[in-house]
N, C-alpha and C positions, 0 to 999 in steps of 0.2 A: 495535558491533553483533555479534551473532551470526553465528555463518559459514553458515546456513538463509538466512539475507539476500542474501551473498556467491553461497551458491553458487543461489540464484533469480536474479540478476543473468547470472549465469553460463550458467546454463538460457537464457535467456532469450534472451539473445546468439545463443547456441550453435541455438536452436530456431528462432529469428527473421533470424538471416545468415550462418551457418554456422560452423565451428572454424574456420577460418581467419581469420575477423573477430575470433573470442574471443581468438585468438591474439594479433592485432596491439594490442587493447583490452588486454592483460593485459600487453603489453610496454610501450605507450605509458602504461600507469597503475605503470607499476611492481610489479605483482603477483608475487611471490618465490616463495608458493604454490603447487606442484603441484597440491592442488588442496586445497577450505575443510571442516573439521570441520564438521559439523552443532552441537555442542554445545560447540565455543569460540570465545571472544569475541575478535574482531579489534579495531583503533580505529577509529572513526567516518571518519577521514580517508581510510583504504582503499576504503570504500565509495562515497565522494564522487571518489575519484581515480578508479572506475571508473566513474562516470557521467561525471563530465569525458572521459575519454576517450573512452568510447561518442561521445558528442558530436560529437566533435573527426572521429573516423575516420566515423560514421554522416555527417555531417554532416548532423545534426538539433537542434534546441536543447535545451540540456536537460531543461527544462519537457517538452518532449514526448515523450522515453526518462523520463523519471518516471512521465508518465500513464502509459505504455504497460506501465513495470515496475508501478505499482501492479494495474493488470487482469491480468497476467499473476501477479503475489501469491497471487491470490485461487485461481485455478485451480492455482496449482502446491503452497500451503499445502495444499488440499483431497486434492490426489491422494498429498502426504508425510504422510495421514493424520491431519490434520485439518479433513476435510469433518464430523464428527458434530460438533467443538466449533462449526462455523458455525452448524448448525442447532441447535444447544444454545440459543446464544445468542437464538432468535427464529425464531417459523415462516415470517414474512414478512420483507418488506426492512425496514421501519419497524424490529417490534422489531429487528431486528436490530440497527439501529444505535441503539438504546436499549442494550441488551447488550454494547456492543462494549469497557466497562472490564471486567465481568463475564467477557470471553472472554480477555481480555491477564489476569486473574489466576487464571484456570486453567491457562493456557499457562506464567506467573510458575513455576507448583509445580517444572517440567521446567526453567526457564531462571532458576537466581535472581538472576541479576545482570542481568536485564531491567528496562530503563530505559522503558514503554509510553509513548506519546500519551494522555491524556487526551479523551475525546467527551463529548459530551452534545448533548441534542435537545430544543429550544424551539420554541414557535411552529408546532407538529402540527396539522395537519386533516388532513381525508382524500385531500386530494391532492399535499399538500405537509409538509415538515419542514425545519428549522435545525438544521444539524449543527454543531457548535464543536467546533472542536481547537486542542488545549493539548501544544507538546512542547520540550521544551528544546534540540528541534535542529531547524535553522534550513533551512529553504529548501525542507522537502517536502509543501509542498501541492498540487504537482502531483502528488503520488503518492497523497496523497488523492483526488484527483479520480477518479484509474483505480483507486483501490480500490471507491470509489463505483461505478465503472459494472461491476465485476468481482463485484462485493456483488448490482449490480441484475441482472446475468446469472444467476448464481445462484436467484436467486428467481423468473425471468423475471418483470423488471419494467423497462419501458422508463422510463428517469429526465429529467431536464435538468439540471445542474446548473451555479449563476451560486458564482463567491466571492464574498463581498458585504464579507466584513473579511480583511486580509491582515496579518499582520506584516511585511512586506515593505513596507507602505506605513502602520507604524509602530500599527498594532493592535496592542492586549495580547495575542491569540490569533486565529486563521484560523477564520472563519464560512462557511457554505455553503448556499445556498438550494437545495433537492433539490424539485424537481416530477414528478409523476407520476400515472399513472391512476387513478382511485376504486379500482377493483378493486383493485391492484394491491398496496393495505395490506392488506387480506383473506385473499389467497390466497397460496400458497408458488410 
């Protein structure tokens, strides 16, 4: 993964329990790094070591520093300057996550050795949408989920979201039943 990963994880910590938590998280994960490049690529295991660990010292499960890192994504992406590519993507939440391959290959031009998640959106009416994710790395759909509600912040649109298919319980790819208000596709 990219070190804009690392160092949101980082952020996130740091914003949410202070440097002294970051500190103990980046001893108990092993993190050698004074601190993470924006634009080079760490291994995928570093970044998992540092949720295990948040885990471990937060004592929260992981699943839940995932959701919690994915919403926290969304606002911290936006504020490192890319809030116009969100709204690139889609004036509302829907398109938006209609758009959301659309947005990882504009971001691909800045990062070429980005690896995205695959979306797509089935099953649309006006108060509801199926989101599918497709990624070749294993165990972050809870971080989906808080991108989801970090996506519906953005738009202000209050969501629900159920997984309906998990990889985790041997799905080809992680599906997501998103509910929401009629207006709420309409308006930004």
């Amino acid at each position: 993964m990219y070190g804009m990963v690392n160092k949101a994880v980082e952020a996130m910590v740091r914003s949410s329990y202070g440097d002294a938590t970051w500190q103990t998280i980046r001893q108990q994960a092993e993190v050698s790094e004074a601190l993470f490049v924006t634009m080079h690529q760490y291994p995928d295991d570093l970044t998992y070591r540092m949720i295990g660990a948040a885990s471990e010292v937060l004592a929260l499960p992981a699943d839940e520093i995932l959701r919690e890192f994915g919403r926290f994504w969304t606002s911290y992406t936006a504020r490192e300057g890319y809030r116009e590519l969100l709204y690139l993507a889609g004036d509302h939440f829907v398109a938006c996550l209609q758009h959301l391959d659309n947005l990882h290959a504009r971001v691909g031009l800045s990062y070429p050795q980005l690896t995205p998640p695959a979306f797509f959106c089935t099953d649309i009416t006006e108060r509801s949408v199926c989101l599918h994710y497709l990624s070749e790395r294993r165990g972050l759909a809870p971080m989906v989920v808080g991108l989801l509600h970090g996506l519906a912040d953005l738009f202000s649109t209050a969501i629900t979201v159920q997984q309906i298919a998990s990889r985790e319980m041997d799905a080809d790819h992680d599906i997501f039943a998103i509910t929401f208000e009629p207006h709420a596709a309409a308006s930004a």
